[in-house]
N, C-alpha and C positions, 0 to 999 in steps of 0.2 A: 341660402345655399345648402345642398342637402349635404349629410355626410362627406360622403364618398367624394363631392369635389373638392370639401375642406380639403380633404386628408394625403390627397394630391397635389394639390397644392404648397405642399407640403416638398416636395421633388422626391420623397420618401417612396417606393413601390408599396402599393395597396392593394389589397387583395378581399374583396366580400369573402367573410365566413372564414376561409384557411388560406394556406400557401399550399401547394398543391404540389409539391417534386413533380419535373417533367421524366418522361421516359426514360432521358438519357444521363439520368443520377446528377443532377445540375444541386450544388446545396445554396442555400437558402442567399440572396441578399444577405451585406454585412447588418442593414437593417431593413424591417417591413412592418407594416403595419397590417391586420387583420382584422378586422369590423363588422359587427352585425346593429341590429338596431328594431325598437321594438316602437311602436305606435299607438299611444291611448287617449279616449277620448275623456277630455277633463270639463265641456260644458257642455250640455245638450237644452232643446228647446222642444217644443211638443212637433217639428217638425225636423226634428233629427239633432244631431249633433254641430257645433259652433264653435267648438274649441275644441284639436287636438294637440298633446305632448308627445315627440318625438325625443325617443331614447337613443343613445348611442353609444355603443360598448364598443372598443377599440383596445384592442392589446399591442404594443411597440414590444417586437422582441428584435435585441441585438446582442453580435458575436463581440463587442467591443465598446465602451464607455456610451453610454446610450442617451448621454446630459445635453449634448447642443442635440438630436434629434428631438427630444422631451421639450426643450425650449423650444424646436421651431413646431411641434406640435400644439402646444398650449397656443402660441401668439395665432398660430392659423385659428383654429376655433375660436379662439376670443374675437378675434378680428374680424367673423364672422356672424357674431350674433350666436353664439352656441354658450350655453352655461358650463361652471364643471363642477355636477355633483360630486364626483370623489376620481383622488388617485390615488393610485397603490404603486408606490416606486422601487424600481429598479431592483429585485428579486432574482436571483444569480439559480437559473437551474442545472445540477452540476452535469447531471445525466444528458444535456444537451449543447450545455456549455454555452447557454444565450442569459442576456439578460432579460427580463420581462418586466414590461411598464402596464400598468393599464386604468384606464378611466373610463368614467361614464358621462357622458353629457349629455346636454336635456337644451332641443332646439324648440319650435313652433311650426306645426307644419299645419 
């Protein structure tokens, strides 16, 4: 399953890339998730490539205790075959007043 359906999965709002404020000054979900994701080829054969690792960078930022979102973020990627090279938890930005999670997982695409 690629990313983006993980992460939906999730009941979380997900957003590629940013969250984007709409026109009418709407602020942000209590929580959201934001993700990009990078694609590299890890075996090749003289007729191209045969294995590639798909990366996946996801930041969870929340206005409020960000721990059961975190939990159901982790069980969705594990449950779907997604590794987790690293997290960085819960990070309190004061200037925005969110907290910020973020990992990187490593699928098969």
């Amino acid at each position: 399953m690629d990313m983006d359906g993980v992460l939906s999965a999730t009941g979380i709002p997900t957003y590629p890339g940013a969250w984007i404020p709409p026109h009418d000054g709407a602020i942000p979900p209590a929580h959201y998730i934001v993700y990009t994701y990078m694609r590299t080829p890890v075996q090749a054969a003289d007729d191209g490539v045969t294995i590639t690792d798909t990366y996946a960078y996801a930041n969870l930022w929340s206005r409020e205790s960000p721990m059961q979102a975190v939990e159901a973020i982790r069980a969705a990627a594990m449950a779907a075959g997604w590794g987790i090279v690293d997290e960085r938890g819960a990070e309190y930005d004061d200037g925005g007043k969110m907290y910020r999670t973020s990992w990187t997982f490593v699928g098969w695409g």
